[in-house]
Each structure stands twice: as C-alpha cells, then as structure tokens.
C-alpha positions as CSV (number, residue, x, y, z in Angstrom):
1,X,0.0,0.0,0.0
2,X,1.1,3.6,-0.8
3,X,1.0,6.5,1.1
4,X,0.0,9.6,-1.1
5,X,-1.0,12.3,1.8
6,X,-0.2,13.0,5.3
7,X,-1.9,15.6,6.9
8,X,-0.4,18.3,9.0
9,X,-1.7,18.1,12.8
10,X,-0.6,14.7,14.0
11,X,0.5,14.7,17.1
12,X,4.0,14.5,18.3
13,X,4.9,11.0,20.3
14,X,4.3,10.2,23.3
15,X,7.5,8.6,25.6
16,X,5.6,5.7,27.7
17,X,6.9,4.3,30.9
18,X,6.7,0.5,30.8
19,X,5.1,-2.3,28.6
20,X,2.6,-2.4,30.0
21,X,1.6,1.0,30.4
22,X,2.2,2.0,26.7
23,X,-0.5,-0.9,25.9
24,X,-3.0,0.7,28.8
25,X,-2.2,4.4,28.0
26,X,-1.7,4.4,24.3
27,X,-0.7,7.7,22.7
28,X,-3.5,10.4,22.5
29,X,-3.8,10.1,18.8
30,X,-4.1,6.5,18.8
31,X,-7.8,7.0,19.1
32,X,-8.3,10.3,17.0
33,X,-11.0,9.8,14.4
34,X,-10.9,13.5,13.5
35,X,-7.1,13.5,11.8
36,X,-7.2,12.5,8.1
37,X,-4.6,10.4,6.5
38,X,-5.4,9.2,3.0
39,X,-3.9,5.9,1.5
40,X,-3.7,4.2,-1.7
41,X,-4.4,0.9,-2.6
42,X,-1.7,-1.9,-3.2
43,X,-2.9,-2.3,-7.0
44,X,-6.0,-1.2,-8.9
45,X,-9.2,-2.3,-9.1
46,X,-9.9,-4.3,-12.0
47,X,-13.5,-3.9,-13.4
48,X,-16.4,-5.6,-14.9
49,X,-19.7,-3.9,-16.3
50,X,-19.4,-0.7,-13.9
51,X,-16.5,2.2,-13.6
52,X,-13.9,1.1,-10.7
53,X,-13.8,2.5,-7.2
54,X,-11.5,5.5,-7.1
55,X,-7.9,4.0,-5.5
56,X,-7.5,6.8,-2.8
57,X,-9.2,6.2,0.4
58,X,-9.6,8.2,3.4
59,X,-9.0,6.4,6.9
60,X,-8.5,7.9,10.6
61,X,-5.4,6.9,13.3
62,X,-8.7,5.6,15.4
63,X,-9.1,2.9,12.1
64,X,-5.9,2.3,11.8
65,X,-4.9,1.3,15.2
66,X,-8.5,-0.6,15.3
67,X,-7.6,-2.7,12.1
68,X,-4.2,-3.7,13.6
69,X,-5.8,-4.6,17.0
70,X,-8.8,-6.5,15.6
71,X,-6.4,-8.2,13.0
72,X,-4.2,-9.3,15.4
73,X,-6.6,-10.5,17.6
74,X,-8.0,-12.8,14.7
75,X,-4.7,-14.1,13.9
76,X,-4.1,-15.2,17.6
77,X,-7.2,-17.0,17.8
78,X,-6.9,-18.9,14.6
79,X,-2.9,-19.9,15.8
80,X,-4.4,-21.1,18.9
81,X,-7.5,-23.3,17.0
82,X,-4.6,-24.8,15.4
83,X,-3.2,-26.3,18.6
84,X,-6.3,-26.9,20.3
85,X,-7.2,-29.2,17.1
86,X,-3.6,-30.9,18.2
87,X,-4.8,-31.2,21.4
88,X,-8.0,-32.8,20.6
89,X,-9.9,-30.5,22.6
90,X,-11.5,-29.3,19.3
91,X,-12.8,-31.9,17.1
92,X,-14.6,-32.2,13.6
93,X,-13.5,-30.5,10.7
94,X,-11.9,-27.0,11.3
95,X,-10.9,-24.5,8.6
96,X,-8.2,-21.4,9.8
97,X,-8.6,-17.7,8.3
98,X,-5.1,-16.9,9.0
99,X,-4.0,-15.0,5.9
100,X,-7.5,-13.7,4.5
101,X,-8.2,-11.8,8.1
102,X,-8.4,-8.1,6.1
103,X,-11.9,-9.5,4.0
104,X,-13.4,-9.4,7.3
105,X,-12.2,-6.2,8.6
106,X,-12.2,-4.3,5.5
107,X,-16.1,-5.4,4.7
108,X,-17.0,-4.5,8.5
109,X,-15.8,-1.2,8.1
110,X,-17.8,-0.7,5.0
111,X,-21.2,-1.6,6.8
112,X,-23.4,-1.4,9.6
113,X,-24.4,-4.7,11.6
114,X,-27.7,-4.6,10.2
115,X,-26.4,-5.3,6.6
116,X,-26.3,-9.0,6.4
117,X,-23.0,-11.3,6.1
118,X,-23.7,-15.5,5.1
119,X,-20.7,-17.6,4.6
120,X,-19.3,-20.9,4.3
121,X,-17.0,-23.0,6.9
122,X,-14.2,-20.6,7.4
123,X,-16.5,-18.5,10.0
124,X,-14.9,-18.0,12.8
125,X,-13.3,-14.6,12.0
126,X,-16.2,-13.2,10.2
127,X,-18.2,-14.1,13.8
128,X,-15.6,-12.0,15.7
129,X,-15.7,-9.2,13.1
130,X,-20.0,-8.8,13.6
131,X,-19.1,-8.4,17.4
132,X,-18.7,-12.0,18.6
133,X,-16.5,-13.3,22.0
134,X,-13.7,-15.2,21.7
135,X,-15.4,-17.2,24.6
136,X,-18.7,-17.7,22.5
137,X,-15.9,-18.8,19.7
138,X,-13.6,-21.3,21.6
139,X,-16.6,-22.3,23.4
140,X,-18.5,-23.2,19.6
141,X,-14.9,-24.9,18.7
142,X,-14.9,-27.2,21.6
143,X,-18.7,-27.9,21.6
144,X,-19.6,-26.0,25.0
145,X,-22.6,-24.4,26.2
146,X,-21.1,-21.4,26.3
147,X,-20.3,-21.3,22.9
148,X,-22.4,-19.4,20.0
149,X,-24.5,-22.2,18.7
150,X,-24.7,-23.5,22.3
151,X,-21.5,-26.1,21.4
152,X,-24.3,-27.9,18.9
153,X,-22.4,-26.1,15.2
154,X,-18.7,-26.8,15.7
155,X,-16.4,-24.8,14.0
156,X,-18.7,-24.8,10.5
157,X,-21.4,-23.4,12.4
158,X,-20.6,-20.2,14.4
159,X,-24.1,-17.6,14.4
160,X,-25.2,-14.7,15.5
161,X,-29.0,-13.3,14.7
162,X,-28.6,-10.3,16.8
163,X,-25.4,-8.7,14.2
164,X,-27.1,-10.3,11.0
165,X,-24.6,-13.2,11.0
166,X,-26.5,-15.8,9.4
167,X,-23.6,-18.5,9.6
168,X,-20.9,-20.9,8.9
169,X,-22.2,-23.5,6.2
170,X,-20.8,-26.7,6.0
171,X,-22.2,-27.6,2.1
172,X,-19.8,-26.4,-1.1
173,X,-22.0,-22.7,-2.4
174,X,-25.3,-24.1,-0.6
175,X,-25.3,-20.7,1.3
176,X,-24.8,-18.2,-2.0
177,X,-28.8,-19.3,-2.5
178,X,-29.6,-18.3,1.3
179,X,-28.0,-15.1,1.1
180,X,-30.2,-14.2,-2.4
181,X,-32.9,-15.1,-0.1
182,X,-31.3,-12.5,2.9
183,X,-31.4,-9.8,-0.2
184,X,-35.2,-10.9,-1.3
185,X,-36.1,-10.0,2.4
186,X,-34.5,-7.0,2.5
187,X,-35.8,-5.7,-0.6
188,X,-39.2,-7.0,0.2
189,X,-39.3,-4.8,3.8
190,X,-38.3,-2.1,1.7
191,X,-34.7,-1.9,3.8
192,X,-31.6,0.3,3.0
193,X,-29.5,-3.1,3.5
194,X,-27.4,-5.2,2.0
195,X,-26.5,-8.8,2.1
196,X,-22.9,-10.1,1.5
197,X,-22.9,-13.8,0.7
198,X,-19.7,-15.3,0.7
199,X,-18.0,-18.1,-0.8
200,X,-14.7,-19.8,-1.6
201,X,-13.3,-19.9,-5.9
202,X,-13.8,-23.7,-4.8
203,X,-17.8,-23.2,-4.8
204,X,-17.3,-20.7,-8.1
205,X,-18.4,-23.5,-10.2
206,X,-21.6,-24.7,-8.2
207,X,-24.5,-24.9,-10.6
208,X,-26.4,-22.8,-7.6
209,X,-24.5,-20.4,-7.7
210,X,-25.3,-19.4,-10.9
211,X,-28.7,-19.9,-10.8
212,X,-29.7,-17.8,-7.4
213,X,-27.0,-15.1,-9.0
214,X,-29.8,-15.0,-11.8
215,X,-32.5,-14.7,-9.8
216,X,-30.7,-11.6,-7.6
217,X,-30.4,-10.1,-11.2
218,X,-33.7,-10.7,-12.1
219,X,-35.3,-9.2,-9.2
220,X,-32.6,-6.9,-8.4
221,X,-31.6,-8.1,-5.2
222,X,-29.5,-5.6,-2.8
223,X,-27.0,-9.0,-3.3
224,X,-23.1,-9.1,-2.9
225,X,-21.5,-12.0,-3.9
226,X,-18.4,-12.0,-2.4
227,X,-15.8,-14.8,-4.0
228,X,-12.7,-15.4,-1.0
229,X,-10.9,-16.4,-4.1
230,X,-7.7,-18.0,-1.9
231,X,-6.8,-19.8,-4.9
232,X,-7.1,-23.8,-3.7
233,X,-10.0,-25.3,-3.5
234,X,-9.2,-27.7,-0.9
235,X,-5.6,-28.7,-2.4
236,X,-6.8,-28.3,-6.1
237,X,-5.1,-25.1,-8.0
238,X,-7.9,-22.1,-9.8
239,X,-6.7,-23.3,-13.0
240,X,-7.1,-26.9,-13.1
241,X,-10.8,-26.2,-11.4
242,X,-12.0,-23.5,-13.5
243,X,-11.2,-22.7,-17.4
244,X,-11.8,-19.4,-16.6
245,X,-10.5,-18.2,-12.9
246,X,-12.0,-14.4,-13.6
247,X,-14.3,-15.0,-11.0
248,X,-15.8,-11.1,-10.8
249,X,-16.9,-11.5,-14.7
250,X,-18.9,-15.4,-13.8
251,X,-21.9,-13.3,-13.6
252,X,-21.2,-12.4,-17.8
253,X,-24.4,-9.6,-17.3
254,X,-23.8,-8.9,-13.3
255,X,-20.9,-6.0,-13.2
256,X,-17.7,-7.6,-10.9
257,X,-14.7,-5.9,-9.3
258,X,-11.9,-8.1,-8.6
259,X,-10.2,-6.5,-5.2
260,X,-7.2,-7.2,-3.5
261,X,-7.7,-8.8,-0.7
262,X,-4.8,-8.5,1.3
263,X,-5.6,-4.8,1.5
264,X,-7.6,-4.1,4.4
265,X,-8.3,-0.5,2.8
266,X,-9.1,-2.1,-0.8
267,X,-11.7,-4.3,0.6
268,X,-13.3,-1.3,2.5
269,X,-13.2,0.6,-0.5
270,X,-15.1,-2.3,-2.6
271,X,-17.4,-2.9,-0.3
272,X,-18.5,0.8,0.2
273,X,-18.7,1.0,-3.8
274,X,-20.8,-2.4,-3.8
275,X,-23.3,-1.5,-1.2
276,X,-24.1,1.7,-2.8
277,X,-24.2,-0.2,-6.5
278,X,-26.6,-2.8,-5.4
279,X,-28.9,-0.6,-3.8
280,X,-29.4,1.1,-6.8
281,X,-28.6,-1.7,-9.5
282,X,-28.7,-4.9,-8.8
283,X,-26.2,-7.9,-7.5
284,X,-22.9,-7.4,-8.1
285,X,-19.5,-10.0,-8.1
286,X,-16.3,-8.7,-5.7
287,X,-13.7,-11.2,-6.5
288,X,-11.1,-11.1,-3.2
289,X,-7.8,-11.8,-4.3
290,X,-6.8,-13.6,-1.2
291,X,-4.5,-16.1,0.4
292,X,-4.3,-18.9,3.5
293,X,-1.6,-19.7,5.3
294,X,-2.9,-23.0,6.2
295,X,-4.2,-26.1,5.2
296,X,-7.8,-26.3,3.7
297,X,-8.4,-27.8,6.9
298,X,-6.5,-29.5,9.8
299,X,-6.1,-32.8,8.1
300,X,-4.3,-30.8,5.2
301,X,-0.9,-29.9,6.1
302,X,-0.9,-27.0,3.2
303,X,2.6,-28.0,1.5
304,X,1.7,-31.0,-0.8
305,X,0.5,-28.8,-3.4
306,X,2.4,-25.3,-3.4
307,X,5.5,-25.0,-1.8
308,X,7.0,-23.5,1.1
309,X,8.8,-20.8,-0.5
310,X,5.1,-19.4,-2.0
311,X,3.6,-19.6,1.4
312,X,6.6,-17.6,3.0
313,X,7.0,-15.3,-0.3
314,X,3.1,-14.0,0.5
315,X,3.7,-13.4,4.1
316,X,6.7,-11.4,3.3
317,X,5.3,-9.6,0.2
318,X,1.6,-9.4,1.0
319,X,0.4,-9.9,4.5
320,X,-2.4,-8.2,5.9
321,X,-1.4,-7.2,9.3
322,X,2.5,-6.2,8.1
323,X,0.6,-4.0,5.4
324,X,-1.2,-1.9,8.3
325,X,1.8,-2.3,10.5
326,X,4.0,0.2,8.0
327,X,1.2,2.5,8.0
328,X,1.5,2.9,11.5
329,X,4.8,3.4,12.1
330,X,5.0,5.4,8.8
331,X,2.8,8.1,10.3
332,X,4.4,7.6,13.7
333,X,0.9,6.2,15.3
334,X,2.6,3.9,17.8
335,X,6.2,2.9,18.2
336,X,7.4,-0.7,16.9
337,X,7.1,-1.5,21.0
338,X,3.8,-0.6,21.3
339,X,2.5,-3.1,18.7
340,X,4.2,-5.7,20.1
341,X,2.3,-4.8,23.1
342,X,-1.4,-5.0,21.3
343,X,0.0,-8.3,19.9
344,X,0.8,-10.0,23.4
345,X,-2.2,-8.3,25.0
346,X,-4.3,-10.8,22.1
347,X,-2.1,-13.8,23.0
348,X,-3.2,-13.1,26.4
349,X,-6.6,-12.1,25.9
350,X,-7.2,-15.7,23.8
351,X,-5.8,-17.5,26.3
352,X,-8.0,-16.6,29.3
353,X,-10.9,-17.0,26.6
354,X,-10.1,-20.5,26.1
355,X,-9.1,-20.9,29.6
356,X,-12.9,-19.6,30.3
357,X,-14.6,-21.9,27.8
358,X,-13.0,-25.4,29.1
359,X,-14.8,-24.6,32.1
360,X,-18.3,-23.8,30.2
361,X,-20.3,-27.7,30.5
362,X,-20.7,-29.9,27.6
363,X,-24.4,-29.5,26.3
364,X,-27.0,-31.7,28.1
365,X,-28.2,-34.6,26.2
366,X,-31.4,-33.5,25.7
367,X,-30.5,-30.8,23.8
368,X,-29.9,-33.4,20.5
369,X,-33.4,-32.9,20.5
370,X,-33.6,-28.9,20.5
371,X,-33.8,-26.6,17.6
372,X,-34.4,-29.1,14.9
373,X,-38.1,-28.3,14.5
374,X,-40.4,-25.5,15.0
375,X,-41.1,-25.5,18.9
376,X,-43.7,-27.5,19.8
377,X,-43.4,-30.3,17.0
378,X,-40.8,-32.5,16.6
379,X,-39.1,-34.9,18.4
380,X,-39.4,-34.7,22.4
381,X,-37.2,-36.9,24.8
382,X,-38.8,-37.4,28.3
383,X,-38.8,-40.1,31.2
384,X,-36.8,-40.2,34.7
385,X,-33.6,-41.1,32.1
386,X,-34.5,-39.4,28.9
387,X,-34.8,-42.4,27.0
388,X,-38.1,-42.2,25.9
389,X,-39.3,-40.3,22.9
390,X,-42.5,-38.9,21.6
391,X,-43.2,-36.9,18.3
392,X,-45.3,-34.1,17.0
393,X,-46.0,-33.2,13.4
394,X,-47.8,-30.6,12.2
C-alpha cells in the first residue's frame, strides 16, 4: 500500500513508561477519528460492467490502530485453534482464516451490523468481526454451552442473529442461494440493507451459484456475492478447477470488481462502492484476491501442493497485518514497541478466553433434540432417564 498524503496536525509521540503502560495508555492520537490520512491501494481495481472505485481512500489513526488490534486478535485466535485441534480438545472439521483476516475487517468497516453477512465453513473470523466473544468462539470450537450455537455447530457453524450473522455452512455454495434469499427479504421490507454472501473460488463452479445469481439479477436483489478467491479449493489449484478463474466476470451480465484482498483498505473501498451499487442496480460479483496460510483444513498440512517458498513469499510480500503495521509506524501512530504490546495483549486475551470456555459444560443430552423443529413439533425426549421419545407433526 502507498501513502500519497499525510496531513499536517498529528500529534508528536508520546514517551511511555513500561510495557505495560504503553498498551493501557496508548498515545492520544491513537484514538483520533478527527485527523485525516489518505492511502492508496496496493494495486488497482480491476472492473467488470461498472467504472472502478477511485484508489484513494480516506482512513483515521482511530481505524488504523482498530484494524491492527482486531487483525491481530484474529490471527491469535486462529494460531491457537490450530493447537487446540492438536490437542484434541476441538474436534470435527476446522478450517483457519489466518491469511485472509483483512476480507473481514475491510467489509465491516464498510457496513453497519444490520447489513447481512452469510458464509461458508471458514467462520470464525467473520463471527468475531460482527461483534462476537472469543469465549462464544472457543466455546463453539470445543462444543460448550457457552459457545455461539450453544456447542451444537462446531467450527462450521458459528451464528449470530442479533449482528445479521446468518452463519458458517458446511455444504460447497449451498449458502450463496440463502443469502439471495437475505437480499429478497430485505428488498421485500423495503430496507436500506445489503446482504454479502460469501464463498470460496472452490464453490465458483456450483450450478447454484449461478442460478440464485440470476435470480438476484432478475429481481434486483441488494445481493453481494463476495468470492474469498484463496486460490485452492481444498488442495486443487484455480486453474485446473476452472477454465476461466476471472471470478468477478462469472456473472457475464452482473458487473464484478476483482479487489485485493490482502488490503484491508481495498476491501473497504469495494465494499462501500458495492453497497451503494446494489442498492441502486442490482447484485454485483467482488472477487477477493486472497490467500491462507494454512491447510484447507487440519487434516491438510498445506505443502503437498504449493511450496513453502510461495507460502513464506506472501507473508513477506503481502500480509495483511504487516501492510497496516507500515502504515502505522509510517505516520508515527505507535512505536514498533507498542504493537508488540497490542499483539501480546491478544495472546493473552485468547488464552484466558479458552481458559474460560473449558470450564463452560458440555451440552445436556437433551438438547440433541432442540432446535431441529419449530417449537412444539418435533421430536421430544422425556422419562426419569430421557430415554423415551414422543413426536409431533404438524
């Protein structure tokens, strides 16, 4: 990312007496949202049916202290997932963000929690992003009460009705149809909202895909279709999945933007641009040019089919959190000290989450029964041991 203005009026450093001081008593303009400091994207926007997002894009030292923090925080908890999947304490299947971390913070800082976000499996940042605990999340991971889906979703399944976080979905593109049907709503109730449905360049090819993207355009749903293109769908490379891997011109008639999404400041800009578009026009296609450090999942190790030296190459080249880190220390924000700071307050902040969620009970069994059908049909257990059944349909 490029700096192309700095505005007069930031203020001078701040000397700090300790560690851990200069984390609780962060410099005074650490949280100015007044100051403007304007920032260029890493590359252009590259276009599809509509005129591309200017590159220049204004931010505050509040947002840029906020995406390093959040980021950070993100990062942590995914690293820790990892070993807690060693550990066997989470079990299942279990998909890391680490990498793609500045899709979700860019998008959130685009929209408000009552424009709707529905993804796939790799949830569990996009959960923390629409205002979620790290407790609900390590609770969810290692099937607790305490977690968001009461320890019944796993990591696939993290939820949260109250910011418009319609989930974690463990089927290939089956929730690029749902989120058409988020838009339908919206449009129906006559709302000023949006719905971003997201999904990996794996799902590009699903057949409904396509035909709920027609639909959207038909109707002209306030529809996002947001493509996390990582480039491997599970271990299999964009171009031996899809003859064509321009995944923001798929929708041929929809307009697309392909994005960078390394670039926390890109993705805001997109998404700003999209909300307004579809509002007005229709669904549109943001292609996020993204990348994970992991494995598809814990049972891929991530090396069989890319090397080492591309995995390394991005995180030295590309990486989200180093991108906003510069920034920082470019406009003299905080001191290389004082992010080192925010990044062992996270490592401490996830581990007395996950200390917190061992202790949160395993669900009753009972609750096998619970939120499968509408309340008061279904499938009931009863009896002194709970072993007796009794069912009512509608």
């Amino acid at each position: 990312m490029a700096l192309t203005r700095r505005i007069s009026g930031l203020l001078p450093p701040v000397s700090t007496a300790s560690s851990s001081s200069s984390f609780l008593h962060r410099r005074a303009f650490s949280t100015d949202d007044t100051t403007t400091i304007t920032v260029e994207t890493s590359v252009p926007f590259t276009s599809h049916n509509c005129e591309p997002p200017s590159r220049s894009i204004d931010t505050t030292p509040k947002e840029l202290m906020k995406f390093f923090t959040d980021m950070a925080l993100m990062r942590r908890m995914e690293i820790a997932a990892d070993s807690l999947y060693k550990s066997k304490l989470i079990r299942g299947f279990c998909h890391l963000y680490d990498g793609q971390e500045a899709v979700s913070i860019g998008m959130e800082a685009a929209i408000t929690k009552k424009d709707c976000i529905i993804t796939a499996y790799r949830d569990h940042c996009l959960f923390l992003g629409r205002g979620g605990t790290l407790l609900e999340s390590f609770a969810e991971l290692m099937g607790r009460q305490a977690g968001c889906s009461n320890g019944k979703g796993g990591s696939m399944h993290f939820y949260k009705k109250d910011a418009c976080f319609f989930g974690g979905h463990g089927i290939v593109g089956a929730q690029v149809p749902l989120g058409c049907g988020l838009a339908f709503a919206q449009k129906y109730r006559k709302e000023d909202h949006v719905t971003f449905a997201m999904y990996g360049d794996g799902a590009a090819n699903q057949g409904q895909l396509f035909e709920a993207l027609n639909m959207a355009a038909l109707w002209d749903l306030p529809a996002i279709l947001v493509c996390e293109n990582n480039h491997y769908g599970m271990g299999t490379a964009e171009w031996r999945a899809a003859k064509s891997p321009a995944y923001y011109k798929r929708g041929d008639y929809v307009p697309g933007l392909k994005v960078d999404g390394m670039d926390a400041f890109a993705v805001k800009q997109a998404c700003k641009f999209a909300k307004e578009h579809v509002l007005k026009n229709g669904p549109i296609i943001l292609e996020m040019d993204t990348y994970r450090y992991h494995g598809h999942s814990m049972s891929d190790p991530g090396s069989t089919y890319r090397t080492r030296d591309e995995i390394s190459g991005v995180r030295q080249e590309r990486d989200p959190i180093e991108r906003i880190r510069k920034l920082i220390l470019a406009h003299d924000l905080a001191t290389e000290k004082e992010l080192k700071d925010i990044e062992k307050q996270a490592r401490k902040e996830v581990d007395e989450a996950i200390a917190q969620a061992k202790e949160s009970p395993m669900p009753d069994e009972p609750e096998l029964f619970t939120n499968v059908y509408r309340k008061g049909y279904g499938v009931e257990s009863f009896g002194t041991d709970r072993k007796e059944v009794r069912a009512a349909l509608p």
